[in-house]
MDAnalysis code that builds the backbone (N, CA, C; Angstrom):
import MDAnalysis as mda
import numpy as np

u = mda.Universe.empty(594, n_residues=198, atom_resindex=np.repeat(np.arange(198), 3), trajectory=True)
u.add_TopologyAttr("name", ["N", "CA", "C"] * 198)
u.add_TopologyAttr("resid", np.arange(1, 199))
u.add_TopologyAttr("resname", ["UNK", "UNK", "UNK", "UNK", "UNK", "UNK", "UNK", "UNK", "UNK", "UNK", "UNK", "UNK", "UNK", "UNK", "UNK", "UNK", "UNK", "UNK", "UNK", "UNK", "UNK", "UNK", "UNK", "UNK", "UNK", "UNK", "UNK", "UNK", "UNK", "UNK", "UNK", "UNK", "UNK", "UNK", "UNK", "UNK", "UNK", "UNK", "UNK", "UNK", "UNK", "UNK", "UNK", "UNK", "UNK", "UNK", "UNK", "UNK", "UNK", "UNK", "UNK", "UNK", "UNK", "UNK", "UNK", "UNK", "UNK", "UNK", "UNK", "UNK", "UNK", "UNK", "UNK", "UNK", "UNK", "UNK", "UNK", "UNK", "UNK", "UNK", "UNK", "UNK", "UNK", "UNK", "UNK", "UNK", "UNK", "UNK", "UNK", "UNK", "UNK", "UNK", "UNK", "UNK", "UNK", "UNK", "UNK", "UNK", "UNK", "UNK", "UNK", "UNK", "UNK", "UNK", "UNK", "UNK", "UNK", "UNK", "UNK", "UNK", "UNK", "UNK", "UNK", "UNK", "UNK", "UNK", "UNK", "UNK", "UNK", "UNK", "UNK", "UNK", "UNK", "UNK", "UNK", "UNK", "UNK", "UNK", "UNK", "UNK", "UNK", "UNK", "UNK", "UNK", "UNK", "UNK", "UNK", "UNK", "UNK", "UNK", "UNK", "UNK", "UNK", "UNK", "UNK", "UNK", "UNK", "UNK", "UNK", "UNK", "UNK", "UNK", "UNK", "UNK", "UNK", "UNK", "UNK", "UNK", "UNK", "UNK", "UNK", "UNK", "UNK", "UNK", "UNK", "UNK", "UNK", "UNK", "UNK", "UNK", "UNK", "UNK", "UNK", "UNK", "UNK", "UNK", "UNK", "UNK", "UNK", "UNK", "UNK", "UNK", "UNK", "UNK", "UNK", "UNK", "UNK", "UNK", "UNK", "UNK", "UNK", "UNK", "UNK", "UNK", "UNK", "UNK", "UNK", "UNK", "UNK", "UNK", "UNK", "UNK", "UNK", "UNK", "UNK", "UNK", "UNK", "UNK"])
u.atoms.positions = np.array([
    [0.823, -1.181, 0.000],
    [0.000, 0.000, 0.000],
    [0.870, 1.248, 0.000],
    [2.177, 1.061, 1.005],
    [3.046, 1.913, 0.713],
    [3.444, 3.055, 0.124],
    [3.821, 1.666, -1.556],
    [4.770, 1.485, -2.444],
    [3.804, 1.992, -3.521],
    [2.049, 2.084, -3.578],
    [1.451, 2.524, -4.561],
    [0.851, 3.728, -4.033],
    [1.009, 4.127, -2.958],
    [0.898, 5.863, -2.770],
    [2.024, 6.200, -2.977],
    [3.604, 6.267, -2.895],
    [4.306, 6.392, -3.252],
    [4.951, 6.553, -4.381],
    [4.239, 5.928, -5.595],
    [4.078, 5.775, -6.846],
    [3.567, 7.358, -7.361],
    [2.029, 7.352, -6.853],
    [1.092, 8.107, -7.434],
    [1.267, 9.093, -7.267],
    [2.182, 9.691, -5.789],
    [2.916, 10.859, -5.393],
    [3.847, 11.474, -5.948],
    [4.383, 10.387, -6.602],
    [5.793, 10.798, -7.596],
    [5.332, 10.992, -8.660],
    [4.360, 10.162, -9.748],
    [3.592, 10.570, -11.059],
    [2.688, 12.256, -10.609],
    [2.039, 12.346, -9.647],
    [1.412, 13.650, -9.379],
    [2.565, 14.714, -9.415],
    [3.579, 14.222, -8.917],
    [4.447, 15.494, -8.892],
    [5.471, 16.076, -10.295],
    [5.424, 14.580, -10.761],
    [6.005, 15.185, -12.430],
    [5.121, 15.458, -13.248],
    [3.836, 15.104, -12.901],
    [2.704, 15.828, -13.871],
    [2.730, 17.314, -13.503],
    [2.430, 17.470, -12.516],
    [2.499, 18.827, -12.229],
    [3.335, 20.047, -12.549],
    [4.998, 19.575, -12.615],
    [6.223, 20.143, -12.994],
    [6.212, 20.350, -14.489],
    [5.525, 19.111, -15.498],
    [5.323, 18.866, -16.444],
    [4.341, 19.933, -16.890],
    [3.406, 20.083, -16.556],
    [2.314, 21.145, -16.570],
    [2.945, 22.499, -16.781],
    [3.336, 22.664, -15.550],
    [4.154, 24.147, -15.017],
    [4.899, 24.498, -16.233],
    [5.819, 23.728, -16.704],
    [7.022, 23.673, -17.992],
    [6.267, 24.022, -19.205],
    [5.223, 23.392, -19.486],
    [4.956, 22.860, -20.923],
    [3.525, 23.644, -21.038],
    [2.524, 23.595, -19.987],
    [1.495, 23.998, -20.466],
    [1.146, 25.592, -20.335],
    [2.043, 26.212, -18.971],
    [1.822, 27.078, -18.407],
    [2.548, 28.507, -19.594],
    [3.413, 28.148, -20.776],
    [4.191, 28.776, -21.326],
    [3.310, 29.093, -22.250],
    [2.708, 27.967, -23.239],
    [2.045, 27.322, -23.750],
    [0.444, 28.185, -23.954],
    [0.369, 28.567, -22.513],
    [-1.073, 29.370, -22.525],
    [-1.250, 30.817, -22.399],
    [0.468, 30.857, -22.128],
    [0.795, 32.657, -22.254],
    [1.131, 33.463, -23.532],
    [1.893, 32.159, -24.587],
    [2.014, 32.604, -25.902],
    [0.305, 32.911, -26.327],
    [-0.298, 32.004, -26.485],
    [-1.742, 32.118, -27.160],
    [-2.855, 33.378, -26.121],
    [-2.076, 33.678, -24.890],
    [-2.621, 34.721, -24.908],
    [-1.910, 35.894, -25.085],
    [-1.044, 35.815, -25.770],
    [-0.404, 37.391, -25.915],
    [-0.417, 37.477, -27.382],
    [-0.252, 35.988, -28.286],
    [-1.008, 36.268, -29.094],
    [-2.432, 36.600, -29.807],
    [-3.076, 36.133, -28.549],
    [-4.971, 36.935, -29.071],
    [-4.731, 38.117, -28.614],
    [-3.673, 38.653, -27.551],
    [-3.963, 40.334, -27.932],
    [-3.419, 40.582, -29.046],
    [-2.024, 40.237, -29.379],
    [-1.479, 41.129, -30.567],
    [-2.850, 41.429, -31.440],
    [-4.045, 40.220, -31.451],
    [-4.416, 39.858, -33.013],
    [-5.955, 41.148, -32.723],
    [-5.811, 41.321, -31.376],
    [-7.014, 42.455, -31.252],
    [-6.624, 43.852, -31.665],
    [-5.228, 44.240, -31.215],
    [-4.363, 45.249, -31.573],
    [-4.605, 46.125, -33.178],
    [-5.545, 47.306, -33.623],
    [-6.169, 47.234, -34.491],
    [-5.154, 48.626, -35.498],
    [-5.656, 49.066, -36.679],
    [-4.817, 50.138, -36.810],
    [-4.443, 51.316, -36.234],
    [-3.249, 52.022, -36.775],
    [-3.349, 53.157, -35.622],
    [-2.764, 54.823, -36.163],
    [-3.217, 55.667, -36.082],
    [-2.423, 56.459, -36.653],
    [-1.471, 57.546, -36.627],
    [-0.334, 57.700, -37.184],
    [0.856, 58.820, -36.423],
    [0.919, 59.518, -37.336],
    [1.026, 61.061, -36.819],
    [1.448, 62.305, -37.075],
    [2.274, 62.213, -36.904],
    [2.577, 63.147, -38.506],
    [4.186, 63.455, -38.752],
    [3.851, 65.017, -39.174],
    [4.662, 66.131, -37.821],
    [4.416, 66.956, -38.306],
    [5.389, 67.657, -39.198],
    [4.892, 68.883, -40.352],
    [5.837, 69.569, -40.975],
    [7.262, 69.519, -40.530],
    [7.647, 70.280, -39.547],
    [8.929, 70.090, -39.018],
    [9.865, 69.264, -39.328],
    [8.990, 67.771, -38.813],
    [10.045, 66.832, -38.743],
    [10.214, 66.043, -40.258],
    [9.623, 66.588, -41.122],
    [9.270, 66.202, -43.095],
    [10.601, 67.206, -43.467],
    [10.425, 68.041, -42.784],
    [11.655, 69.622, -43.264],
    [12.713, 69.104, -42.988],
    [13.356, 68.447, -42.057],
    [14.407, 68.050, -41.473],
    [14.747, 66.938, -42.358],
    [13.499, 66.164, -42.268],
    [14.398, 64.952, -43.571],
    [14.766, 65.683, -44.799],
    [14.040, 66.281, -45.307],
    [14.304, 66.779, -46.670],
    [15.790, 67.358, -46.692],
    [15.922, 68.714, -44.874],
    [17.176, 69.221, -45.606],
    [18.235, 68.109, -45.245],
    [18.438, 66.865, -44.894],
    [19.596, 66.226, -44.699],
    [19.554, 65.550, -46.031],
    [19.025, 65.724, -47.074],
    [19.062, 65.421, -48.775],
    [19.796, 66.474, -50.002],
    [19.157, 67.080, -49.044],
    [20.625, 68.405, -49.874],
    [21.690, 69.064, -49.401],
    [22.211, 69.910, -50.221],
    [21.919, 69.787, -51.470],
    [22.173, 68.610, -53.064],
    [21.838, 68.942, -53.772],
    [21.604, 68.291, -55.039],
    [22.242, 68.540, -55.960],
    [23.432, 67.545, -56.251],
    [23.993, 68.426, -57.427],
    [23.629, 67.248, -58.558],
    [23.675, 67.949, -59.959],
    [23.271, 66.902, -61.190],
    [23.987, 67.373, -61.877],
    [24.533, 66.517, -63.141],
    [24.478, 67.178, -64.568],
    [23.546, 66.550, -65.155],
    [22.594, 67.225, -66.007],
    [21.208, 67.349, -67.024],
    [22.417, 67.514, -68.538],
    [21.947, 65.959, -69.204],
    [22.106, 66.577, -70.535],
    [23.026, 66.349, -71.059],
    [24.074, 66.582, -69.938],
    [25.809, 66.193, -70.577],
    [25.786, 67.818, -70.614],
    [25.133, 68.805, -70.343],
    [25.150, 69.946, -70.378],
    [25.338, 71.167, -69.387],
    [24.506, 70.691, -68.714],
    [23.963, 71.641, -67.402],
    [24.666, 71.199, -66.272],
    [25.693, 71.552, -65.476],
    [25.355, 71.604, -63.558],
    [24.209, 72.216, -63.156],
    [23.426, 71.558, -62.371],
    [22.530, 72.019, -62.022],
    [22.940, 71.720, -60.141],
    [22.874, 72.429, -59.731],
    [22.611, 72.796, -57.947],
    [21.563, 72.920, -57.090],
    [20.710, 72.442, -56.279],
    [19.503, 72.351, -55.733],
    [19.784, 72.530, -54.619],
    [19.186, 73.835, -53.873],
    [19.499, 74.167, -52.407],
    [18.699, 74.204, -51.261],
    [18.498, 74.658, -50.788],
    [17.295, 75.041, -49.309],
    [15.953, 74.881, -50.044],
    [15.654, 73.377, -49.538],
    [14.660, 72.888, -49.799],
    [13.150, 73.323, -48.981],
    [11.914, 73.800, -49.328],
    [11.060, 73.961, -48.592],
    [9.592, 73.034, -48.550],
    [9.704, 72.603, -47.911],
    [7.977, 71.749, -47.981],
    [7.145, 72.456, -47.628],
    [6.035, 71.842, -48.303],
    [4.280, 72.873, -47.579],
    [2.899, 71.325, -48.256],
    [2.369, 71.821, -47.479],
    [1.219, 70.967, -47.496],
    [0.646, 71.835, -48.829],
    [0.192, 70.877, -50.015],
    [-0.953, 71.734, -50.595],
    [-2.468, 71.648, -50.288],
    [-2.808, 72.745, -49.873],
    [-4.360, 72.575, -49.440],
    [-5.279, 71.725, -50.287],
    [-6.307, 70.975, -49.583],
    [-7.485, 70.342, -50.263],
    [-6.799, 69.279, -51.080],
    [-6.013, 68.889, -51.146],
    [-5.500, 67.648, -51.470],
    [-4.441, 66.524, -50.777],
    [-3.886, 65.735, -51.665],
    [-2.835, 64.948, -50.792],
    [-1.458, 64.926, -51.635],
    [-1.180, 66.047, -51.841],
    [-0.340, 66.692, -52.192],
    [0.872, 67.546, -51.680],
    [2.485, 67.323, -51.940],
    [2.735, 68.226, -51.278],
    [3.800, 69.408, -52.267],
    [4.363, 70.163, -51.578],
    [4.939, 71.180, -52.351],
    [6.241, 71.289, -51.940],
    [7.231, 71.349, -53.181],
    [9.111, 71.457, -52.780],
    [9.310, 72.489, -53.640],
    [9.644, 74.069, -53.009],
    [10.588, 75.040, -53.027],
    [11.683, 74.601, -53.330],
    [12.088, 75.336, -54.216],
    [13.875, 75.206, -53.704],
    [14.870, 76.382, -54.654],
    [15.943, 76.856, -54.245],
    [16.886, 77.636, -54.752],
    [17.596, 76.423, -55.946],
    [18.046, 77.297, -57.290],
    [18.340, 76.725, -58.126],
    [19.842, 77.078, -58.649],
    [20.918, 76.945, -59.438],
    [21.789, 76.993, -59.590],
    [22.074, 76.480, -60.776],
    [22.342, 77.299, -61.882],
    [22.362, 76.236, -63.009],
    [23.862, 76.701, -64.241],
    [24.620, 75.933, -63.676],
    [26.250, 76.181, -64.729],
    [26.470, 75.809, -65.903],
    [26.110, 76.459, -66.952],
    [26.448, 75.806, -68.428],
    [27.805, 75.874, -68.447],
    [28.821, 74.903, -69.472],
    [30.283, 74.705, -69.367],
    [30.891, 75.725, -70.151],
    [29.835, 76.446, -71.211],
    [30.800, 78.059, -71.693],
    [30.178, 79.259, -71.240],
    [29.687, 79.592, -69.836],
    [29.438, 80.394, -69.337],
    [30.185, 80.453, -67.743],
    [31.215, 81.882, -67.290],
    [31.931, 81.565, -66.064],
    [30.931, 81.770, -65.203],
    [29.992, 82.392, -65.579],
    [29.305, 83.095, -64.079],
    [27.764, 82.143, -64.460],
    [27.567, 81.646, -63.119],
    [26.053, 80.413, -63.314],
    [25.096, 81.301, -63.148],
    [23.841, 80.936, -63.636],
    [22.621, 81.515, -63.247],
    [21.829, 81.033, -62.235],
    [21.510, 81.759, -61.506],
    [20.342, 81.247, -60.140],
    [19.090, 81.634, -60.605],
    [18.282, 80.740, -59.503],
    [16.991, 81.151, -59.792],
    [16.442, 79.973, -58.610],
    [14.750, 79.795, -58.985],
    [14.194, 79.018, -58.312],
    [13.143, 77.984, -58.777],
    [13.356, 76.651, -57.809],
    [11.927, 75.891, -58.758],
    [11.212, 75.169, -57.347],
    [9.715, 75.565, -58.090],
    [8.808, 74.999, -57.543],
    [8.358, 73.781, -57.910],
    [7.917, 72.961, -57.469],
    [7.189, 70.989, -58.086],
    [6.320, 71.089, -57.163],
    [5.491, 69.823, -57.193],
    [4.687, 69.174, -56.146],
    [4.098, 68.127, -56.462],
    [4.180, 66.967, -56.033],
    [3.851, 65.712, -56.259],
    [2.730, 65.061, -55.055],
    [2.683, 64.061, -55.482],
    [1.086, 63.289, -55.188],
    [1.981, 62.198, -53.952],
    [1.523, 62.123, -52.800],
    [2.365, 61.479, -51.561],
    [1.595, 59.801, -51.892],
    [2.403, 58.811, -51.525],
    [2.088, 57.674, -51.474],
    [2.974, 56.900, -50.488],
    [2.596, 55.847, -50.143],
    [3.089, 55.104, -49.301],
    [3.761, 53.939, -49.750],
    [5.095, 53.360, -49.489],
    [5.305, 52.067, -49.734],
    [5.514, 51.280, -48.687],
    [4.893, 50.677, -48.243],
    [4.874, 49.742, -47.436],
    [5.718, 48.793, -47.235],
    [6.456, 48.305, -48.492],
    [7.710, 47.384, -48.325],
    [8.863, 48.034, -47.841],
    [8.964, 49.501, -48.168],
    [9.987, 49.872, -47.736],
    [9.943, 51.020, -46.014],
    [8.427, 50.731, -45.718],
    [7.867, 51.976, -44.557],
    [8.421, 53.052, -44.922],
    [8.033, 53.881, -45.955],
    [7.950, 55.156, -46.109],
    [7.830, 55.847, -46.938],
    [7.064, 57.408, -46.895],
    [6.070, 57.771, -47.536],
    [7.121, 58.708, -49.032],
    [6.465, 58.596, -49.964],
    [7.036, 58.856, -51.160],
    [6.382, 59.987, -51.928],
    [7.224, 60.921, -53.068],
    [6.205, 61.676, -53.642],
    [6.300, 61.044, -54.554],
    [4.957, 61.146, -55.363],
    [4.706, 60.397, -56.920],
    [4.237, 61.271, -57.741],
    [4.011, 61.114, -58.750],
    [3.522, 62.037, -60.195],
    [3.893, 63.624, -60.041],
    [5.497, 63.759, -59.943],
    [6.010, 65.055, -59.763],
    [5.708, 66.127, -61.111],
    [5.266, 66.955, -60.605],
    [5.597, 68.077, -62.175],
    [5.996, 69.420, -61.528],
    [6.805, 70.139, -62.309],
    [7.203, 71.267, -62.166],
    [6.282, 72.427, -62.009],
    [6.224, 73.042, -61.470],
    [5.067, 73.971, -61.239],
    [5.531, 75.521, -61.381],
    [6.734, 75.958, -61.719],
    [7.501, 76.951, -61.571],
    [8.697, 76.497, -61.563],
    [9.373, 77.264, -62.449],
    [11.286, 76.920, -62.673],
    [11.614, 78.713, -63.384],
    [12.489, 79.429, -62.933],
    [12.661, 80.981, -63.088],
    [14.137, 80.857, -63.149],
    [14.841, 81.662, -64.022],
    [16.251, 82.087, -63.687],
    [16.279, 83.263, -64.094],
    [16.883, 83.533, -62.880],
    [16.947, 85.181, -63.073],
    [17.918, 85.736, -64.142],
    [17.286, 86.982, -65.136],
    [18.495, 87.636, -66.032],
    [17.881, 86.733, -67.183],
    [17.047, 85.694, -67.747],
    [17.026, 84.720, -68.996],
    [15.667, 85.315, -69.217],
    [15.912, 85.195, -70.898],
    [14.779, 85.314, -71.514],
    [13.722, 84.486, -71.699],
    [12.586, 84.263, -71.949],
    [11.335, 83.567, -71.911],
    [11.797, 82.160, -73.065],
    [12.123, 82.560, -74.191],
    [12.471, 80.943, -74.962],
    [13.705, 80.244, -73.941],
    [14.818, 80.903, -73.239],
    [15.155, 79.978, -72.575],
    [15.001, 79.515, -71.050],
    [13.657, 80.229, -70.882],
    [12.991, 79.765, -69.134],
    [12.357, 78.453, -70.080],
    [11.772, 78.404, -71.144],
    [10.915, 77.427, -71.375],
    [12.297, 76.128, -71.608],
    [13.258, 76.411, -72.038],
    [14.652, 75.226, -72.592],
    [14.549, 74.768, -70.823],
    [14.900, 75.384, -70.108],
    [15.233, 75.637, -68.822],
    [14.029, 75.358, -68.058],
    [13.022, 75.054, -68.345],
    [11.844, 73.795, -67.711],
    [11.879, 72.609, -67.819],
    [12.227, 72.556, -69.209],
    [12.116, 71.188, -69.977],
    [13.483, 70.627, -69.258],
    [14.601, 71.289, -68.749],
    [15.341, 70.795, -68.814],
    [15.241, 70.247, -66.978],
    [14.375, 71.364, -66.248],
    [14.011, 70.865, -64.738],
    [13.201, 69.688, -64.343],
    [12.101, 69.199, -65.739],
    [11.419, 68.104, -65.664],
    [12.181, 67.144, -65.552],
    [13.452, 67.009, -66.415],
    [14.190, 65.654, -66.306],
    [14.770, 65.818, -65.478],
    [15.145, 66.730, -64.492],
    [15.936, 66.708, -62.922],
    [15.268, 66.352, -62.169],
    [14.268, 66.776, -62.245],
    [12.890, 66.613, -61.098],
    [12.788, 64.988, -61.216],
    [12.886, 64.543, -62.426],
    [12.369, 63.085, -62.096],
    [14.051, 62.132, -61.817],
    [15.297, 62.896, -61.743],
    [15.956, 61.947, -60.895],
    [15.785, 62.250, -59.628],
    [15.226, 63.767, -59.177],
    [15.746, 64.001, -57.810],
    [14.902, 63.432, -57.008],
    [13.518, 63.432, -57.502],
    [12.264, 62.335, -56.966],
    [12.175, 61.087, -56.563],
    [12.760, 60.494, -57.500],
    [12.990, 59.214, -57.648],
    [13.399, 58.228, -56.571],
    [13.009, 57.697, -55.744],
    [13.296, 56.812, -54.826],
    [13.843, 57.839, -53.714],
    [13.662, 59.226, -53.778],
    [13.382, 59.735, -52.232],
    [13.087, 59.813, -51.300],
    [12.956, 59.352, -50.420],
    [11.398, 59.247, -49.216],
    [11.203, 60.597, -48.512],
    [9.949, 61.339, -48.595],
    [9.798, 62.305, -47.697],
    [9.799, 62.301, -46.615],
    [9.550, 61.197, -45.805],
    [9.893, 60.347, -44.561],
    [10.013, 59.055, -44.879],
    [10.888, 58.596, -43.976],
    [11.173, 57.081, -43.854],
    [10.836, 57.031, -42.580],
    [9.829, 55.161, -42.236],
    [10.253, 54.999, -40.444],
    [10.785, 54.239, -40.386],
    [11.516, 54.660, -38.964],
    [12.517, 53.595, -38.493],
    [11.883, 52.480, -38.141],
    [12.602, 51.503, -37.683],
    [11.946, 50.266, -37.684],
    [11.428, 50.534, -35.972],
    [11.615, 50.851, -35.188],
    [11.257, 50.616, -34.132],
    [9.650, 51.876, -34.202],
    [9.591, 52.815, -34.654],
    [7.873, 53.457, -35.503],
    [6.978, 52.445, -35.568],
    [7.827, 51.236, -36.052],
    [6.767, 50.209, -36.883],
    [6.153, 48.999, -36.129],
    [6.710, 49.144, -34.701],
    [6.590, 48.148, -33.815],
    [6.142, 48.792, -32.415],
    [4.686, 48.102, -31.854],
    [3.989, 48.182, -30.606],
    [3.325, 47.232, -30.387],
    [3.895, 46.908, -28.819],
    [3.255, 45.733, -28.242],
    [3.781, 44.238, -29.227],
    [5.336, 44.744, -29.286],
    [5.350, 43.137, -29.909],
    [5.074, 43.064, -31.407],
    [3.913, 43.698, -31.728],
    [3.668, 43.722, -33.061],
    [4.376, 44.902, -34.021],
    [4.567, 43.846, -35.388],
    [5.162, 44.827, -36.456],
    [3.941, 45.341, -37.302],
    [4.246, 46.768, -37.875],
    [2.923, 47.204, -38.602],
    [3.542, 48.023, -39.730],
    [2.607, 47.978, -40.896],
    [3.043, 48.511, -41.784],
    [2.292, 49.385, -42.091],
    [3.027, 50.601, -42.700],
    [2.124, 51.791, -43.323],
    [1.181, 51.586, -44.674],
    [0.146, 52.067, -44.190],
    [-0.848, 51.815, -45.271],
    [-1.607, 52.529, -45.817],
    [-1.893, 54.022, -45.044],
    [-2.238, 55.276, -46.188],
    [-2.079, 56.367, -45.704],
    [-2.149, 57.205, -46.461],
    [-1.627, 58.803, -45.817],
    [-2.790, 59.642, -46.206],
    [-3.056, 60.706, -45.367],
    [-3.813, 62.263, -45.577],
    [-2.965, 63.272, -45.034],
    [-2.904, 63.985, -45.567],
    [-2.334, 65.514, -45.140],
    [-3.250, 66.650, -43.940],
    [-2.732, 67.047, -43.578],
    [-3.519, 67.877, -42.677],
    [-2.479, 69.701, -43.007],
    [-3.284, 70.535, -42.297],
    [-2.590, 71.693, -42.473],
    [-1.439, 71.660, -42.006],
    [-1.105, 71.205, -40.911],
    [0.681, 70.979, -40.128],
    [1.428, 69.620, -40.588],
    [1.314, 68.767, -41.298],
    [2.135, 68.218, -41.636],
    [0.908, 66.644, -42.609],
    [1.493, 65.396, -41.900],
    [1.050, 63.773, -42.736],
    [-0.045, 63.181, -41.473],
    [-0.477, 62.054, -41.861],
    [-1.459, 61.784, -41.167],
    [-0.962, 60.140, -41.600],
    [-0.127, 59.278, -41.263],
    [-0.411, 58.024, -41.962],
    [-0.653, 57.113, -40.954],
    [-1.747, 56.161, -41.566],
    [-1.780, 55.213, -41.145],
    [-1.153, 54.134, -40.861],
    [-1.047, 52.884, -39.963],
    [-0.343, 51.996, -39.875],
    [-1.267, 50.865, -39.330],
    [-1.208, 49.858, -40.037],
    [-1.973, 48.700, -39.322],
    [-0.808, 47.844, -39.523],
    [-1.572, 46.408, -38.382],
    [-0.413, 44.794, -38.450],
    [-0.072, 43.962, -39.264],
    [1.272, 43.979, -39.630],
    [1.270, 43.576, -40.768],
    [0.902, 41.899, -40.698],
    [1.039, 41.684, -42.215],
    [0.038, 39.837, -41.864],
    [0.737, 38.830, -42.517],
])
């Protein structure tokens, strides 16, 4: 009689340890995973400011256009364009032809259509067009040479820019990773969304 309470004492007690180990871990993953899975989208402001700051650690810009032109791109300015999801890049211009000593300045305006890429978390401008390109001292047939020639700058300087990027730790709460998934503009700066990624 002993020898079979003795038994059942020792099986009770490695069941139990067994439990503790295996089941008790076991029931904390599946509940921290039903929160992650309640955890719903969420959304962060990005104000102007901190869009300005990325931009100016991008310039300046230098190109040659053409096999022709130095072109120089300086103090970059962002602005929200009203009533859309749109935004707007200022900027001081600089433009050195190779038989002229003294360059011409001036300024160009663009503004492109904001989008999100999600593979890469962060927000992009798309469908750029020039909206204003001026050099001061030039005549009107060559402000128009001198557009044509800012469209094809505009679309390297665009090109795989990010107006913001997030860092990876932006992209993570509570454990969960999330990816950006749409943007609105507001008068002070972005509005993007982020839900979990799947």
């Amino acid at each position: 009689m002993c020898y079979a309470f003795a038994m059942t004492t020792l099986f009770a007690g490695n069941w139990t340890r067994l439990l503790r180990r295996i089941a008790l871990p076991l029931l904390a993953c599946g509940l921290l995973a039903s929160c992650a899975g309640m955890i719903g989208p969420r959304e962060v402001e990005i104000p102007l400011s901190r869009l300005q700051a990325g931009m100016d650690r991008r310039f300046p810009v230098n190109n040659r256009v053409l096999e022709l032109f130095d072109v120089e791109l300086t103090r970059p300015q962002l602005a929200v364009v009203a009533g859309s999801d749109r935004i707007a890049l200022s900027m001081d211009a600089l433009v050195a032809p190779p038989f002229i000593r003294q360059p011409w300045s001036g300024s160009m305006d663009l503004s492109g259509r904001l989008y999100v890429d999600a593979a890469r978390g962060a927000v992009f401008m798309g469908e750029p067009r020039v909206d204003r390109f001026v050099i001061d001292g030039v005549d009107e047939a060559r402000q128009r040479q001198f557009t044509k020639v800012a469209n094809v700058l505009m679309d390297k300087v665009i090109r795989d820019v990010p107006v913001y990027a997030f860092r990876p730790e932006d992209l993570r709460y509570a454990g969960v990773q999330f990816v950006p998934t749409r943007i609105a503009t507001t008068p002070n700066g972005l509005v993007v969304t982020i839900e979990p990624a799947r």
